[in-house]
N, C-alpha and C positions, 0 to 999 in steps of 0.2 A: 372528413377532417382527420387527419394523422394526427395520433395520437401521441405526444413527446415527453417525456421527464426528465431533468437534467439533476443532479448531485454534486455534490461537494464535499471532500472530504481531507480530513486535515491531520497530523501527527506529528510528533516527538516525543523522546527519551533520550534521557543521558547519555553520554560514553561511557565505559565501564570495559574495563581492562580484565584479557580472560574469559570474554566470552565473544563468541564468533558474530561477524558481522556478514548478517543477512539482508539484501535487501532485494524487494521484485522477486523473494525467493531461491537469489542466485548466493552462495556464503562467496566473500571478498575476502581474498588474503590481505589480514591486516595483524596489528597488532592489540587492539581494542575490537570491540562492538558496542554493541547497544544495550541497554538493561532495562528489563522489563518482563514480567510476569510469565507470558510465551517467548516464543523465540524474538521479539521485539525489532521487526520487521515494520520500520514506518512504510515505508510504500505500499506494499500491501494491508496494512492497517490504513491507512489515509483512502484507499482504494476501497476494500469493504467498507467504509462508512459514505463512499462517494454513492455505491450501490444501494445500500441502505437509506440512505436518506431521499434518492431518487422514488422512493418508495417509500417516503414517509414514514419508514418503521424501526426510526431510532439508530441510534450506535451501536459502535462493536460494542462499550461496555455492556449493554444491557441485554444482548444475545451471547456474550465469552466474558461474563463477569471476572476480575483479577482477584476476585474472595474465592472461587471457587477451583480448587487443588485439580480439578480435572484438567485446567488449561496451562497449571506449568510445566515448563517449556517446550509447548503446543507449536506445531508448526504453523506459520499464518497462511497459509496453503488452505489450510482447514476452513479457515474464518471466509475465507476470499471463495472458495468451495459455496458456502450455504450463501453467501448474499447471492451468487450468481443463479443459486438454486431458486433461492425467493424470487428472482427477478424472472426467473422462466416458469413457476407456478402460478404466475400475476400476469401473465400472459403478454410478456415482453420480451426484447432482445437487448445485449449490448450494440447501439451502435458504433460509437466509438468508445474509447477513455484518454484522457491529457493526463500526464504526473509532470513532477518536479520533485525532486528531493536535492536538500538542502545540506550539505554536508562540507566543512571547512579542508580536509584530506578524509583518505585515500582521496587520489583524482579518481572516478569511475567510467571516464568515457571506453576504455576498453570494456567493459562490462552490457553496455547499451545493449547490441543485438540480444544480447542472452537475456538479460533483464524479459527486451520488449516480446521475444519470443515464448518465454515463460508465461509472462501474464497471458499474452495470447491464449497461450493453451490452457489455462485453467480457467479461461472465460469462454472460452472456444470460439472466437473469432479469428480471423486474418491478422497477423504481424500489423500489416499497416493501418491496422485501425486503434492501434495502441501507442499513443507517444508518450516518450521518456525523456523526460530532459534530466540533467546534471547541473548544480551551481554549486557556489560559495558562500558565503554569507560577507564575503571581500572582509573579513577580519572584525567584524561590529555584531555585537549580543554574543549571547550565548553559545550560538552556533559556530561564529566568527573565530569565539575564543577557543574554538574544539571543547565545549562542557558536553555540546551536545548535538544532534540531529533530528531535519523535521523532514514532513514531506506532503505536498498538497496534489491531490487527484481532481477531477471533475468525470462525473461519466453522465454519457446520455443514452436514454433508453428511447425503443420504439415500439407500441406495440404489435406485437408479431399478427 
């Protein structure tokens, strides 16, 4: 029997004018970012809890708590680093991951390959087993009104 785990993971924060926008780890020339605790990276936060949860071992909060001064403005490199680590101590692999992130402007599709090549590399798998998508929120909620940005991952695991 193959052995399979699948994940879900989910994020946003505000916009916040002044501080760079990172996302997938890649910084966007914009004029805003995101605000939040570390560098406030929803894809890779949505991403580490997709891992994480695949593995039934909770959230980012509760592995990079936002009370504790060691992780401000932590790169989520970092975060996205130990879920993958836990997932290869558990004696699994990334098969794939799905994203989406949720963002009313910048557009990001030039940004894609770099994005999906990055997470690549810090999960250490193949480019094409990493999708990235880009949307809008077409102008409705939060998102829509530029307050703020989310972003949704899924990853499946295999054990190795």
């Amino acid at each position: 029997m193959i052995d399979v785990r699948t994940g879900l993971g989910w994020d946003n924060h505000r916009i916040a004018e002044g501080r760079p926008l990172i996302i997938g780890g890649v910084t966007i020339p914009c004029e805003f970012g995101l605000d939040g605790h570390s560098d406030a990276d929803i894809l890779l936060h949505a991403l580490t809890d997709a891992l994480l949860g695949a593995l039934a071992l909770g959230d980012i909060g509760m592995h990079f708590p936002d009370t504790d001064p060691q992780w401000k403005g932590a790169s989520s490199d970092r975060f996205l680093l130990h879920a993958a680590a836990l997932v290869r101590e558990r004696g699994y692999t990334v098969s794939n991951v799905d994203t989406v992130v949720i963002l009313q402007r910048p557009k990001l599709k030039d940004y894609r390959v770099a994005v999906q090549e990055n997470i690549a590399r810090l999960l250490g798998i193949a480019a094409d087993r990493v999708g990235v998508k880009f949307k809008t929120a077409e102008k409705v909620g939060p998102v829509g009104e530029g307050k703020s940005g989310e972003a949704q991952a899924v990853a499946t695991l295999i054990r190795s």
